[in-house]
C-alpha positions in Angstrom: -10.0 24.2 -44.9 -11.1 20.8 -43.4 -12.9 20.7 -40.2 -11.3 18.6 -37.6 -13.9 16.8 -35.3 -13.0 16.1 -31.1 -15.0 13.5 -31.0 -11.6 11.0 -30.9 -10.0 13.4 -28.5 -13.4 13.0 -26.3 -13.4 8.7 -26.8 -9.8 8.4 -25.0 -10.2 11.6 -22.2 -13.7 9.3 -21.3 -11.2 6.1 -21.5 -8.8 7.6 -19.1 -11.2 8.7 -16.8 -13.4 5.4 -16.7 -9.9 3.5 -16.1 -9.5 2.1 -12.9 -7.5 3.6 -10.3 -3.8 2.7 -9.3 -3.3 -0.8 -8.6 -4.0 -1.4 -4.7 -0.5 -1.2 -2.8 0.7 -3.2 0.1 3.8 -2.7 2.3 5.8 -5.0 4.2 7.6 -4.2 7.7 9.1 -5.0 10.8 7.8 -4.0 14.1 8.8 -3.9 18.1 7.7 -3.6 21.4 9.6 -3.1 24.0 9.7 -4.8 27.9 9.2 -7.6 27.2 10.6 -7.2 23.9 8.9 -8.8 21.3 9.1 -8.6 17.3 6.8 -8.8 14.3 7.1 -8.9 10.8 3.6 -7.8 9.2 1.7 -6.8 5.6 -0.5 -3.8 5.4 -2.8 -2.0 3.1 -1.6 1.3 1.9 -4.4 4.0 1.5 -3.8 7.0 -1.4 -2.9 7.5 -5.0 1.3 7.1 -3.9 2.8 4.0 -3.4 6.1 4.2 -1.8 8.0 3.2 1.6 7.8 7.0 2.6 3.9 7.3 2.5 4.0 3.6 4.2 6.3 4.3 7.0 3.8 7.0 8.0 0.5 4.8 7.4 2.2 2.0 9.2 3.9 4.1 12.3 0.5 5.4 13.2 -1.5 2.2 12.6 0.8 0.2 15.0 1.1 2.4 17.3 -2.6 2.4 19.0 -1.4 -1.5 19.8 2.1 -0.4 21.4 4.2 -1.2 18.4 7.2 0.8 17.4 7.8 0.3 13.4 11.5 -0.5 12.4 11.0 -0.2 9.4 9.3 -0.5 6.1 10.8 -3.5 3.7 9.0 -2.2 0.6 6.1 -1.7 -1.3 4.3 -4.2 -3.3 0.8 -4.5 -5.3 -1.4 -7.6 -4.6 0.3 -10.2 -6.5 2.9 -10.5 -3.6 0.4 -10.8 -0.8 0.2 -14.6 -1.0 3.8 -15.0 -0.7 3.9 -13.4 2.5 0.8 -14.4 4.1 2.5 -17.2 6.4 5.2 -15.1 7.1 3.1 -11.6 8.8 0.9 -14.5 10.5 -1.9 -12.9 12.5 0.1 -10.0 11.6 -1.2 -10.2 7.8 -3.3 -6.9 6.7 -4.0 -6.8 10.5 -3.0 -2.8 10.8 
C-alpha cells in the first residue's frame, strides 16, 4: 500500500489562508434632508466580509444619520474600480460617511 503525503493538501490550505481578503466594497446612494429640503447623491465604504445593498442600507442609514440625513436608498454595490467614475458626481459627498 503506498503512503499518501499532505504536504500538497497543506501548500494550498496555507495559499487560501495567506489570500487576501474580499475585494474592498463601495456603495452608492441617495440621501435627504428635510426643511429645507435638500438632496445628495454620495459613495461610501462598506465595512464586513458581505457585500450587498442590504448590509449597505444599514451601514449607510446609520452613518448619515448623525449629520441629519435620511437615506433613500442604496443604488448598488460596487468594488473600487467604479469609484473614479463617480467621484465628481457624490462631490464632497464622496466616501464622506
Amino acid at each position: 500500500m503506498r503512503k499518501r503525503s499532505f504536504f500538497p493538501a497543506v501548500l494550498v490550505l496555507s495559499a487560501l489562508l495567506a489570500a487576501p481578503a474580499s475585494a474592498a466594497c463601495y456603495a452608492d446612494y441617495k440621501a435627504k434632508r428635510d426643511d429645507p429640503l435638500r438632496l445628495h447623491y454620495g459613495t461610501a465604504r462598506i465595512d464586513g466580509a458581505t457585500c450587498n445593498t442590504t448590509v449597505a442600507e444599514a451601514q449607510i442609514r446609520d452613518r448619515i444619520a448623525r449629520d441629519g440625513w435620511t437615506l433613500l436608498n442604496v443604488l448598488g454595490v460596487f468594488d473600487e474600480s467604479g469609484l473614479a467614475q463617480r467621484k465628481d458626481s457624490a462631490g464632497q459627498y464622496h466616501l464622506r460617511y
